[in-house]
C-alpha positions as CSV (number, residue, x, y, z in Angstrom):
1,X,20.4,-289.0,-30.7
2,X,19.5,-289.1,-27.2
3,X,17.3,-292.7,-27.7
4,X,20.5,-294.1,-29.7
5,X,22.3,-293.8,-26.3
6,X,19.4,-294.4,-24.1
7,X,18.7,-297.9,-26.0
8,X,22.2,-299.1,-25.5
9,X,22.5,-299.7,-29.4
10,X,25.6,-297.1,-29.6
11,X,27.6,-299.0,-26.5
12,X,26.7,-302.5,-29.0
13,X,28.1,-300.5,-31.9
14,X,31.3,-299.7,-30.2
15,X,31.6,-303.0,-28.4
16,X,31.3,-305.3,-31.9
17,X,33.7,-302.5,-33.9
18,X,36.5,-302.9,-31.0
19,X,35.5,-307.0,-31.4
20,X,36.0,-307.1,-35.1
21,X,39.5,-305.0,-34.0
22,X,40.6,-307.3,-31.5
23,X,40.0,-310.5,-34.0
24,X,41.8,-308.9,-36.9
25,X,44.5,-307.7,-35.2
26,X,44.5,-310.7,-32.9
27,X,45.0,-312.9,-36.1
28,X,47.6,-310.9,-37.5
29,X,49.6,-310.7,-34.8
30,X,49.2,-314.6,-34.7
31,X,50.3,-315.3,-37.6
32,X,53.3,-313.3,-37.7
33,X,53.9,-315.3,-34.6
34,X,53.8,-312.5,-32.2
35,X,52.4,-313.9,-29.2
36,X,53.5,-311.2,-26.7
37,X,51.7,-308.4,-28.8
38,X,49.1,-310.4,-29.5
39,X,48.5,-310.9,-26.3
40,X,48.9,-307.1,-25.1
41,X,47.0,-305.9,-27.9
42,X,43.9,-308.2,-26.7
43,X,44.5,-306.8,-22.8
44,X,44.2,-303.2,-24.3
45,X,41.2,-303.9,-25.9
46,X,39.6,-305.8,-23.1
47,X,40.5,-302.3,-21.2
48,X,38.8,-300.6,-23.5
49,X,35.5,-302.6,-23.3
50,X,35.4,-302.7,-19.8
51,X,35.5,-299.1,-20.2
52,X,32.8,-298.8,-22.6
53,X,30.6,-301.2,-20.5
54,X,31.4,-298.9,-17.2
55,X,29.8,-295.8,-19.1
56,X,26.9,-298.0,-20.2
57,X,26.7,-298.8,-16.9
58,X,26.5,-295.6,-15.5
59,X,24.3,-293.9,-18.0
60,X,21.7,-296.3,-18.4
61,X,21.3,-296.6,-14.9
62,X,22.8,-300.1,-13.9
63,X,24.0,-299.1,-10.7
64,X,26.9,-298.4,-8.8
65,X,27.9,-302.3,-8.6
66,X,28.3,-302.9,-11.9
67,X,30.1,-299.3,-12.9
68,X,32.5,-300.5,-9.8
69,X,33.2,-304.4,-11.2
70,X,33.9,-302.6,-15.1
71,X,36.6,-300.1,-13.7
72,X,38.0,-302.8,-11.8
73,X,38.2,-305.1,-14.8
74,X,39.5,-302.2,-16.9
75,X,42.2,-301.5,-14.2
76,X,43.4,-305.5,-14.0
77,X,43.0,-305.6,-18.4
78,X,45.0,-302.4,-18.2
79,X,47.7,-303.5,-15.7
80,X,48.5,-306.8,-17.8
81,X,48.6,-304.8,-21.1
82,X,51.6,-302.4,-19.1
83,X,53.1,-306.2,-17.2
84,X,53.6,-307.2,-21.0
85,X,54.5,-304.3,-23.0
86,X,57.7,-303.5,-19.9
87,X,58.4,-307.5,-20.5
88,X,58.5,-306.9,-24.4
89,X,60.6,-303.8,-23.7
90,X,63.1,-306.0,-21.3
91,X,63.4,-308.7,-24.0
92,X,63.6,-306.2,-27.2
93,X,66.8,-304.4,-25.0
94,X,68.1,-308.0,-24.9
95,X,68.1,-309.1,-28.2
96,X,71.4,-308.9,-30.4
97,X,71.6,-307.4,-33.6
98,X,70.0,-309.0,-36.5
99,X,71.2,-307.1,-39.4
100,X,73.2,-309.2,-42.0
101,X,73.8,-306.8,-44.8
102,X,76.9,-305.6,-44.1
103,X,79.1,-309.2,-43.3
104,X,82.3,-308.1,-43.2
């Protein structure tokens, strides 16, 4: 178990399964045209690989540079997932009712 980790083929693994997330979801969100999540759901998971690449990093002996550039592109994918989820919060409080059933 220890050699999985120490050839970096368990970081690879995560990284493509959170790809392969990011695409599908991506595309569904895009074709419901849902731009806004969309576009949070790829800043979450661009958080989340900048994450994964900081512990790779760190555990296969990259060095304190590159561990330091990950967190900080974690922190800025991280802050533009929370920028758009308070804007999608500000325009869902916003937006009138839509329910028709009852038209009297």
């Amino acid at each position: 178990m220890a050699a999985f980790f120490e050839s970096g083929l368990a970081f690879k693994l995560i990284l493509s399964a959170l790809a392969v997330e990011i695409a599908l979801a991506g595309f569904y969100f895009w074709r419901r045209q849902q731009g806004f999540f969309m576009l949070s759901f790829i800043a979450n998971g661009l958080s989340g690989a900048a994450l994964v690449l900081a512990m790779q990093s760190a555990l296969l002996g990259a060095g304190w540079l590159f561990v330091a550039i990950y967190l900080l592109a974690g922190l800025l994918a991280h802050v533009a997932d929370v920028g758009l989820r308070v804007a999608l919060s500000k325009v869902a409080a916003g937006k009138p009712q839509t329910d028709r059933s009852n038209p009297s």
